[in-house]
Structure formats: C-alpha cells, structure tokens
N, C-alpha and C positions, 0 to 999 in steps of 0.2 A: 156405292153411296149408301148411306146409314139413314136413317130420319128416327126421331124418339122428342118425347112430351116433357116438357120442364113439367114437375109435379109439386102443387104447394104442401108446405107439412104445417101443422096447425100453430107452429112461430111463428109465420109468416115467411119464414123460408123457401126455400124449392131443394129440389132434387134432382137430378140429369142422373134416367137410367138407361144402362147403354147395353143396345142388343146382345146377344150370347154371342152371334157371330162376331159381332168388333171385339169383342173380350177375347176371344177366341182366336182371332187372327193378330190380333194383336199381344198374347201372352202376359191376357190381362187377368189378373185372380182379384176376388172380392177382399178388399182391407191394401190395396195396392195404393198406393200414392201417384197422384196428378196433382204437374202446375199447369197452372192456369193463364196462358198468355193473352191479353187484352192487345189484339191490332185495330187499323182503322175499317178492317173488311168481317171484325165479329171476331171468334174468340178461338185458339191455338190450346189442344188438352196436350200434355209429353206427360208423357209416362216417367217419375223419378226413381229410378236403377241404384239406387244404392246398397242397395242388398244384394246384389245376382249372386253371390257367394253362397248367402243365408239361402237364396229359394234353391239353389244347384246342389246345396244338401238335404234341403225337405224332399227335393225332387228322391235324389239317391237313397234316402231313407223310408221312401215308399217304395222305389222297387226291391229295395230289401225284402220289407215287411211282405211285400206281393208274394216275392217269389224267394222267402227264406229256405223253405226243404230243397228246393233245386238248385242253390245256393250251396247249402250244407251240403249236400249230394258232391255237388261240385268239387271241393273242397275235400273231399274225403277220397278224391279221386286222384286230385294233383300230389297230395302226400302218396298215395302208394306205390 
C-alpha cells in the first residue's frame, strides 16, 4: 500500500505525486498517461498503453547507446 499528498498549485489545482516505488513497480515513466476512473469507493488511476511499441524502442535504443562498443565488438565477430 502507497499513501501520497494531493498538492495545490497556484491555479487552484492539485497534483497527485506518486512514490518512485509505485512508478517503479508499476513501469511507470514521467510524461506517461493516466485515466482516471471515478467509482463509488473513490478513484481507479490505469495506466494508457498505447505506445508499448514507442517505449519498446526507447527502451532498445538505450541499450544500444549503453553498450554500443560491445555491440560493435559483437558484430565484428559474427562476420568473421
């Protein structure tokens, strides 16, 4: 179980920030899309997945960039 602070912003807004752990467990990244379900027991956050494609290649293009020479290395091995 999770607990976090509705936080006002100077619109008179709020803001719901959510521990690193539920980001985390949940395969949540900042700029991620949430609906917002309204039940009679208080409020349902789902995470909207329309991308997994897009993040499946950010993901792939940072182990790239991680690990480019071992990579290349790699690569120079299967040719020979």
């Amino acid at each position: 179980m999770f607990k976090t602070t509705l936080h006002g912003l100077d619109d008179g807004s709020g803001a719901l920030l959510l521990p690193r752990e539920m980001l985390d467990s949940l395969d949540l990244q900042v700029g991620d899309e949430l609906q917002i379900i309204e039940t009679d027991d208080g409020l349902i956050l789902r995470p909207i997945r329309h991308d997994s494609y897009k993040r499946q290649m950010n993901a792939a293009r940072d182990v790239m960039d991680r690990y480019e020479a071992a990579l290349r290395k790699l690569s120079t091995l299967a040719n020979d």
